[in-house]
C-alpha positions as CSV (number, residue, x, y, z in Angstrom):
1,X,-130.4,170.2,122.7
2,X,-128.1,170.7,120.1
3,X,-124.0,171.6,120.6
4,X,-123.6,175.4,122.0
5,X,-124.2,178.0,119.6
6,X,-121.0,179.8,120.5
7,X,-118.9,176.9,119.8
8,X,-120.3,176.0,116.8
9,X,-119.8,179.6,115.7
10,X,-115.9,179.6,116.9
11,X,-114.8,176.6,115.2
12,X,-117.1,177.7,112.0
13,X,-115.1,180.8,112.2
14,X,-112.0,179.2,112.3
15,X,-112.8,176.6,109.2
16,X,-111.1,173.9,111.4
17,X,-112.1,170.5,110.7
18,X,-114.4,168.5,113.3
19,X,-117.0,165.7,113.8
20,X,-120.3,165.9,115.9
21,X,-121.5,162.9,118.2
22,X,-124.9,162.0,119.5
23,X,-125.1,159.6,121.9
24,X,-127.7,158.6,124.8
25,X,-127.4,160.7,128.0
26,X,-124.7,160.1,129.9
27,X,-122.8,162.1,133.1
28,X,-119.4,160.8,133.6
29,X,-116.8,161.3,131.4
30,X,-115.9,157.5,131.4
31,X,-120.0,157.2,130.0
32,X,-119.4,159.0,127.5
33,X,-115.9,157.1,126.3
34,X,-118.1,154.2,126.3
35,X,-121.1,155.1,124.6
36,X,-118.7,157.3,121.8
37,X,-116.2,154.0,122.2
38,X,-113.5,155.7,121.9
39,X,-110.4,155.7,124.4
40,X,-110.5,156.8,127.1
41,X,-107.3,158.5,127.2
42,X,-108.7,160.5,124.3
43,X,-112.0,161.9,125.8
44,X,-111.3,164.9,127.3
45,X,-112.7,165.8,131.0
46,X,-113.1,169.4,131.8
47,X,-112.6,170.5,135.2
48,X,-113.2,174.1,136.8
49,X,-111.0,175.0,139.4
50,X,-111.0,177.8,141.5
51,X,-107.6,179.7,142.2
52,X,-105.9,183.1,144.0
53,X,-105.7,184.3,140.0
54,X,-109.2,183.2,138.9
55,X,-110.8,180.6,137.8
56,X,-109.0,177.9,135.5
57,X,-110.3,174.8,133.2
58,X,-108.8,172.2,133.9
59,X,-108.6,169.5,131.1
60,X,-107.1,166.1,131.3
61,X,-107.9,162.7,129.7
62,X,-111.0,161.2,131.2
63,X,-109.0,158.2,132.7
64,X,-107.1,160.6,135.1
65,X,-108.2,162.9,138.4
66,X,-106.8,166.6,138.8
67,X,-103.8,166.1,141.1
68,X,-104.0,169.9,142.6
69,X,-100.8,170.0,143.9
70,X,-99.0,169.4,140.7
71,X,-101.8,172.1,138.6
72,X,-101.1,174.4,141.6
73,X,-97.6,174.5,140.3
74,X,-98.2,174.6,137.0
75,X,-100.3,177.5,137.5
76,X,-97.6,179.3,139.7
77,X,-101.1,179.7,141.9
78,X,-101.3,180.2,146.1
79,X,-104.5,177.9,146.1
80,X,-106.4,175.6,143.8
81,X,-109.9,174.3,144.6
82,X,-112.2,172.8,142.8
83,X,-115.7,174.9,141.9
84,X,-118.9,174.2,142.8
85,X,-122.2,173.8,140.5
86,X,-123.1,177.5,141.3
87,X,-119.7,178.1,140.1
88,X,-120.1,176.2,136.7
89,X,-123.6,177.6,136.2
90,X,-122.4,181.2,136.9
91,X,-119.2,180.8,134.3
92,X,-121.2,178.6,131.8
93,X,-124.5,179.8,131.8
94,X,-125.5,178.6,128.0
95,X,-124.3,175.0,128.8
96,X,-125.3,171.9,130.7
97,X,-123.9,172.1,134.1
98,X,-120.5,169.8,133.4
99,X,-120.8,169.4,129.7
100,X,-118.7,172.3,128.9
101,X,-115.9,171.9,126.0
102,X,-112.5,172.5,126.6
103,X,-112.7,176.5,124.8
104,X,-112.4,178.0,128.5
105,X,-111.0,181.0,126.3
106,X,-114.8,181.3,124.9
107,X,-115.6,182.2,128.4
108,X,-112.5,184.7,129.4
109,X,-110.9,181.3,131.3
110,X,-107.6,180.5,130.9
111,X,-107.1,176.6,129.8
112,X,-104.4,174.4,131.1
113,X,-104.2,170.7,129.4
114,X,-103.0,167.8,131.1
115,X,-99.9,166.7,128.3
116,X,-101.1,163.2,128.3
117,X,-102.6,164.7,125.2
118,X,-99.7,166.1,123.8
119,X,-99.1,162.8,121.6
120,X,-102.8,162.6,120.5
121,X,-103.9,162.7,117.3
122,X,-107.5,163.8,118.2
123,X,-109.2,165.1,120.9
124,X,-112.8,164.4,122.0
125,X,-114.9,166.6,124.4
126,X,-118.5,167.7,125.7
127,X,-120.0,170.2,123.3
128,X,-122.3,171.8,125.9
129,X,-125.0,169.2,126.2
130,X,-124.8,165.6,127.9
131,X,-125.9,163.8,125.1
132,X,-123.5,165.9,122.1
133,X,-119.4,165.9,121.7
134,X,-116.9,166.8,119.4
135,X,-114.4,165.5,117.2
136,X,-111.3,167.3,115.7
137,X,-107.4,167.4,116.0
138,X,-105.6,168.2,119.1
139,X,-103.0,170.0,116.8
140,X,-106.8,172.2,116.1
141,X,-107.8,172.7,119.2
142,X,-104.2,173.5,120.8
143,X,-104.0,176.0,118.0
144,X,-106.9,178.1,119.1
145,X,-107.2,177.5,122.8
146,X,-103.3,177.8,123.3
147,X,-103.2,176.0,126.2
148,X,-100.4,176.0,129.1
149,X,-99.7,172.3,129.1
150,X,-98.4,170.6,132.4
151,X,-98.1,167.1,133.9
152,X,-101.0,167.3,136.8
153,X,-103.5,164.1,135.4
154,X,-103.0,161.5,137.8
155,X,-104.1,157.7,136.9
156,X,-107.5,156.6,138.5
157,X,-106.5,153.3,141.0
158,X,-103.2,153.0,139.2
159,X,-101.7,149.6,140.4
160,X,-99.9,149.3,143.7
161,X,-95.9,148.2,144.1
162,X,-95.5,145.2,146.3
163,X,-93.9,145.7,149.3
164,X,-90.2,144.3,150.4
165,X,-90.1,142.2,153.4
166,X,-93.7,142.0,154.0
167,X,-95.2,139.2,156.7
168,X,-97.0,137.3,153.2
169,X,-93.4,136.9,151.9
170,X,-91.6,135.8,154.8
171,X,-94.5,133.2,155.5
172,X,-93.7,131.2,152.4
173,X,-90.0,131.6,152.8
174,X,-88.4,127.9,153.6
175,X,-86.8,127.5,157.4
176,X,-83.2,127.8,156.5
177,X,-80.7,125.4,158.3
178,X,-77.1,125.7,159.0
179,X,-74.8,123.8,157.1
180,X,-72.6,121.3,159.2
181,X,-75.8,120.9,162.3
182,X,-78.0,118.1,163.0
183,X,-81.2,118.5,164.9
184,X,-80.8,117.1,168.5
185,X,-82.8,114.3,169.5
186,X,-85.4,114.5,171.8
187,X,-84.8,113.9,175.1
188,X,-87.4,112.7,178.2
189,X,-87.5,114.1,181.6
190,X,-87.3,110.4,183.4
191,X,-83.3,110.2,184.2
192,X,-81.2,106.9,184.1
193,X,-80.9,104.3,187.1
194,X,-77.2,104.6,188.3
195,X,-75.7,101.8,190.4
196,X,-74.5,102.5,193.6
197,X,-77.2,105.1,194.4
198,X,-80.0,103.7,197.3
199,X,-83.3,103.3,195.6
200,X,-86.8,104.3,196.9
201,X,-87.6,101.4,200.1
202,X,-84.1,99.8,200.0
203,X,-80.4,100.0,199.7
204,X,-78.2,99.3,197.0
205,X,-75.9,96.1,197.6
């Protein structure tokens, strides 16, 4: 398949500058980074969401998972889900299910960017096929999507802080002792012979 007519047709339209990519088929949005080698920070990963206002893409560097609290918020929304296939099918219908670009406004669906990409020169997203993206400026593509941007991408595995005072720690701390104390020495059970006292079978002269 080649890249969705409609888009083709918008950017066309719009005489905005942009590159195509073919690469082998791939699923995941971190595949694609790696087949395209490009960042992935800089591949874009649409999500559709569900919300009380209608449906919303979601679209956030590939690296990062929808944190729904956070795009509830942006949104001003009651609820956020995320959609199902039948979903995607039903709002998409002349893409592959999950290759859809980020030009939710195509589609009559309101876009809201993660602004991870805010700083990004260029932008690089699905183009309705698994096996075909796009190229062009985020300045671009902000221009004609106008986008509400929001901080709701949240790091995949990011690393953990170490803990204060955990049992590892104190395990490899040195025994402290107090100044000015010297261990007692050790002592046996068996008490000293004192004269005067009768021993066992005999008395003492």
């Amino acid at each position: 398949m080649a890249i969705s007519e409609k888009l083709k047709a918008f950017l066309d339209g719009a005489r905005v500058t942009y590159t195509v990519g073919k690469h082998a088929v791939v699923y995941t949005a971190q595949e694609i980074a790696a087949a395209q080698h490009v960042s992935g920070r800089q591949l874009a990963k649409c999500v559709l969401v569900k919300t009380d206002q209608g449906p919303v893409l979601a679209v956030l560097p590939a690296v990062c998972l929808v944190d729904l609290k956070r795009l509830k918020a942006l949104l001003g929304a009651k609820t956020v889900t995320i959609a199902k296939e039948a979903d995607i099918k039903a709002q998409f219908p002349d893409v592959e299910v999950g290759a859809m670009s980020p030009f939710g406004n195509l589609y009559g669906v309101p876009v809201a960017v993660d602004q991870g990409f805010s700083e990004a020169e260029a932008i690089v997203f699905n183009a309705g096929t698994h096996a075909d993206t796009i190229t062009m400026r985020y300045a671009d593509f902000a221009a004609l999507v106008k986008p509400k941007a929001g901080a709701f991408g949240q790091a995949v595995n990011p690393p953990k802080p170490a803990k204060k005072g955990s049992k590892k720690a104190a395990r490899t701390r040195p025994a402290r002792r107090r100044a000015g104390r010297t261990p007692r020495p050790l002592t046996t059970s068996r008490r000293p012979h004192r004269p005067g006292r009768a021993r066992r079978g005999g008395r003492s002269r």
